[in-house]
C-alpha angles and dihedrals in degrees: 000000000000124000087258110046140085145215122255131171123217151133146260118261111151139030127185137165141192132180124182135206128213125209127190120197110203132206153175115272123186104225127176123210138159089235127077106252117223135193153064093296089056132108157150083022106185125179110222123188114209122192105221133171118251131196107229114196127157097353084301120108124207133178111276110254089035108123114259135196112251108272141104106311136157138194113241125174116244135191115247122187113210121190104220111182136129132261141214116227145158131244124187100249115172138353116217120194148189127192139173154149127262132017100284124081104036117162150148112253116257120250141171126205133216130212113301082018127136139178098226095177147020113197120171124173127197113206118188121186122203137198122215110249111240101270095012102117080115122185114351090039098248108136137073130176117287091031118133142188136200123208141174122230135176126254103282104041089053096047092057088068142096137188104264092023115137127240152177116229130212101206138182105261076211113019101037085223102149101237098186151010130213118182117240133001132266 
């Protein structure tokens, strides 16, 4: 228990859950570099020279239209190799969730993909509220009858518990975040 918090009783009197699926949809994307891509996401790689004109000032060469300090310059064509091919990436496409009270009935959604399709994440969340028991401020004086906090816990925590159950409750002395949850009372 930190320095600034403070201990509260109270009950269960809620449970809740959600978990979320991710799913990418990749596809093909022409892209176009000066250096000669390489991998399995790689494809259709083509090398295209291309004649371009070139400023040529001091021994230094620079693009034609780039700004240039005033000297002797002149414009020459140069060869240029591009690499043009086509390449495989992933694109957050669709989310998918479940959600639900009580501790029965947890479970991923269901989801199915189709071709060039991922699941790129899985996220669930347990959220438990409680009620402060009639007389459970407990030390620090910082609960009252009718109060409630909400907290989230991981699996489980939350799935120790049962609506009605009694706790203890670690909470903020300043942010009423419920830092932890012991089981019964004492």
């Amino acid at each position: 228990m930190g320095v600034f918090s403070r201990r509260v009783n109270a009950s269960v009197v809620a449970l809740t859950w959600k978990r979320t699926v991710v799913v990418e949809q990749g596809h093909w994307r022409a892209r176009r570099t000066s250096w000669k891509p390489h991998g399995d996401n790689v494809r259709n790689v083509r090398a295209v020279h291309v004649n371009e004109p070139e400023i040529v000032s001091g021994g230094n060469m620079r693009r034609a239209g780039a700004s240039m300090p005033k000297s002797k310059s002149r414009e020459v064509v140069t060869d240029h190799t591009y690499f043009e091919y086509e390449e495989f990436e992933w694109h957050k496409y669709r989310t998918f969730s479940a959600r639900g009270d009580g501790t029965a009935g947890v479970h991923w959604p269901e989801c199915a993909l189709e071709p060039d399709q991922r699941i790129s994440e899985r996220r669930e969340s347990y959220h438990a509220k409680f009620a402060v028991l009639a007389g459970g401020g407990g030390s620090g004086g910082g609960g009252s009858d009718g109060r409630e906090y909400l907290a989230e816990l991981d699996e489980s925590t939350w799935r120790s518990l049962r609506i009605g159950r009694k706790c203890r409750l670690s909470v903020g002395a300043f942010s009423d975040e419920v830092e932890k949850v012991t089981l019964g009372l004492r």
